[in-house]
N, C-alpha and C positions, 0 to 999 in steps of 0.2 A: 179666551181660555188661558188658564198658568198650567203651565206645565213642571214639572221637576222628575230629571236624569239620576236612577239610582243602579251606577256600575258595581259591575258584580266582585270587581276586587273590595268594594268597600263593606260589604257583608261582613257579620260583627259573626263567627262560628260558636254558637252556644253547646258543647257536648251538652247529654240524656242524664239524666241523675242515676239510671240504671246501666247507663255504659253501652247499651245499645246502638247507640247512632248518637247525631247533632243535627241540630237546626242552624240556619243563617236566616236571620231575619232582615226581612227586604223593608216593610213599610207597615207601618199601624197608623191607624187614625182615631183619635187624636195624636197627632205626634209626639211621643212618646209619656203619653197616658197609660197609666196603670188601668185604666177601665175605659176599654179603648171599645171602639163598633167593628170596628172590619181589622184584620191583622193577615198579612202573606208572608208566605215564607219558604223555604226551600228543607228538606228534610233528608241527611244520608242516613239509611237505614244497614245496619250491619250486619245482626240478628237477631232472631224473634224477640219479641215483646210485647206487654201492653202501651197501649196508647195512653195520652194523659186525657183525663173526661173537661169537658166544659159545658158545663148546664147551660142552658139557655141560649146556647148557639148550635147553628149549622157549619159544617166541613165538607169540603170538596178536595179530592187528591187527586192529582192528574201525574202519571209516571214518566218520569222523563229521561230516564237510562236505567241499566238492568235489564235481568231475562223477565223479570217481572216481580210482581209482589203480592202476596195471600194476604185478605183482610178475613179478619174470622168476627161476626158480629153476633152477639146474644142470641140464645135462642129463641125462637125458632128459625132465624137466619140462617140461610145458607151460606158459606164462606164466600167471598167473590175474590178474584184472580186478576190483577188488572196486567196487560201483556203489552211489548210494542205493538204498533205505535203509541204510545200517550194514551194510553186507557185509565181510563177513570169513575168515580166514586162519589157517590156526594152520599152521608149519612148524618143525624143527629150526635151532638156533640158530649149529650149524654150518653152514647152508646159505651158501655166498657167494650171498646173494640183492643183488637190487638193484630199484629202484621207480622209477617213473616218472607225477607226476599227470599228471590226461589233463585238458585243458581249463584249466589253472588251477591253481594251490594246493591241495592238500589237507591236512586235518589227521585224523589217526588216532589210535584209543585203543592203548596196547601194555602189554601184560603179558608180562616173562621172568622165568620160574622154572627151577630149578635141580631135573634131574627126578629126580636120587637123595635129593633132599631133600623135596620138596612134588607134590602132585599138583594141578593145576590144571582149573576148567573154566569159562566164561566162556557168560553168557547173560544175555537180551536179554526183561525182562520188563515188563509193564504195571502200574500201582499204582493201587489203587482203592480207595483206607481204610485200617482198622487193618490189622496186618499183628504177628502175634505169632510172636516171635522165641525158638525153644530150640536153644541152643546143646550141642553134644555137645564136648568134650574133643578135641584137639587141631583143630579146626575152625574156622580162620577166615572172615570175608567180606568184601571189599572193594566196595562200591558204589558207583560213577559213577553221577552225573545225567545223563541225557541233556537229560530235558523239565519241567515241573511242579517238585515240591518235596518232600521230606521233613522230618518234624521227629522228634525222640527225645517220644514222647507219655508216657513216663517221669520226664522229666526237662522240662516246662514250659518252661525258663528258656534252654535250648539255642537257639543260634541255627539257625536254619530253612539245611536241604542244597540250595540250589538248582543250576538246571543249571550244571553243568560245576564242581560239586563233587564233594568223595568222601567218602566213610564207612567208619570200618573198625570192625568189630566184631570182637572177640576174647572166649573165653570167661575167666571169674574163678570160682573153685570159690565155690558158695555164692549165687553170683546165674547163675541158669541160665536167666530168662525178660529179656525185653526188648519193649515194643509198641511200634512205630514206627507213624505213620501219612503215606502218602504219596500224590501223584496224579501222573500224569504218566507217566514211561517212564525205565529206568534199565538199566544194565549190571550184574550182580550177579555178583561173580567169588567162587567156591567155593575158599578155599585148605586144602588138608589132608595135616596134617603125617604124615609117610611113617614117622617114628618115635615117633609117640606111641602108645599103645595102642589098639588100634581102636577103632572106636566109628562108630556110628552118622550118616547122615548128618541135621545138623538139617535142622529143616522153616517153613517158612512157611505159616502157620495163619490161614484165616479168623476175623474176627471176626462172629458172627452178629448180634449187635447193631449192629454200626456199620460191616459193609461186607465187601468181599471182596476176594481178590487175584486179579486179569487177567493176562491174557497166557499 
């Protein structure tokens, strides 16, 4: 598997056209394609606003500071409230949604992919040692830091994933294992490609020797 380290000092801060908040964009795929399938990103919200719409794709926000955030969706939606811990959202990207933090500033993870292109699913696990990595064919992963740290325990020399980094891991025909070892708590987002030949979903593998995966 290839891996590639994207530290959170290097985030490019885009302010809101409406002066509301800014984005730091973490990673798109194709790298840096204007008509990309999957795109993450980081969001500080200031106050209220509309969202910007994206047809044809799905969104997912997961709250990572703040007393929380008001999503208001079309009617006949009922608003939802996403609170600590890390509460979260996944809605159509057509929705004219709009947000509003409650108490304060918030910042949220977001993921939009492109849903005739990729299938997404975004979850919220605990890391407690080695953690061995098999990747299947069209199957990416994208990992946020939340807490603690990860290192590539493959490659020694890697510098250490800590919180409010990301990790993407992609498969390479020929290198199919990877051991990472981690502690702490992280966002593990499941990207997989809608036209590659099916395949299997990989798995994260205890190590019995040296620990196990939480959460």
């Amino acid at each position: 598997m290839s891996f590639r380290h994207f530290p959170h000092a290097a985030y490019t801060v885009m302010p809101w056209k409406n002066g509301g908040g800014s984005t730091q964009e973490i990673c798109r795929f194709p790298e840096g394609a204007a008509d990309w399938s999957w795109r993450v990103s980081v969001a500080d919200i200031e106050q209220a606003g509309p969202f910007s719409e994206f047809p044809g794709c799905e969104r997912s926000l997961t709250l990572l500071s703040g007393e929380g955030l008001r999503l208001t969706p079309p009617f006949p939606e009922k608003p939802v409230e996403l609170r600590p811990p890390y509460g979260s959202f996944r809605f159509p990207g057509e929705w004219p949604m709009s947000a509003e933090p409650l108490g304060g500033p918030s910042r949220d993870f977001n993921v939009i992919w492109k849903r005739d292109a990729v299938a997404v699913a975004v979850e919220r696990r605990a890391m407690h040692g080695s953690l061995f990595f098999l990747a299947e064919p069209g199957v990416s992963w994208f990992v946020y830091v939340l807490g603690g740290e990860i290192r590539v325990k493959d490659d020694p020399g890697t510098p250490h994933v800590v919180a409010g980094d990301g990790l993407l891991l992609q498969p390479v025909p020929g290198f199919w294992r990877l051991i990472l070892e981690g502690f702490g708590e992280a966002l593990w987002i499941k990207i997989t490609d809608l036209h590659a030949a099916a395949a299997e979903s990989p798995e994260l593998l205890p190590d019995p020797a040296e620990g196990r995966i939480g959460g």
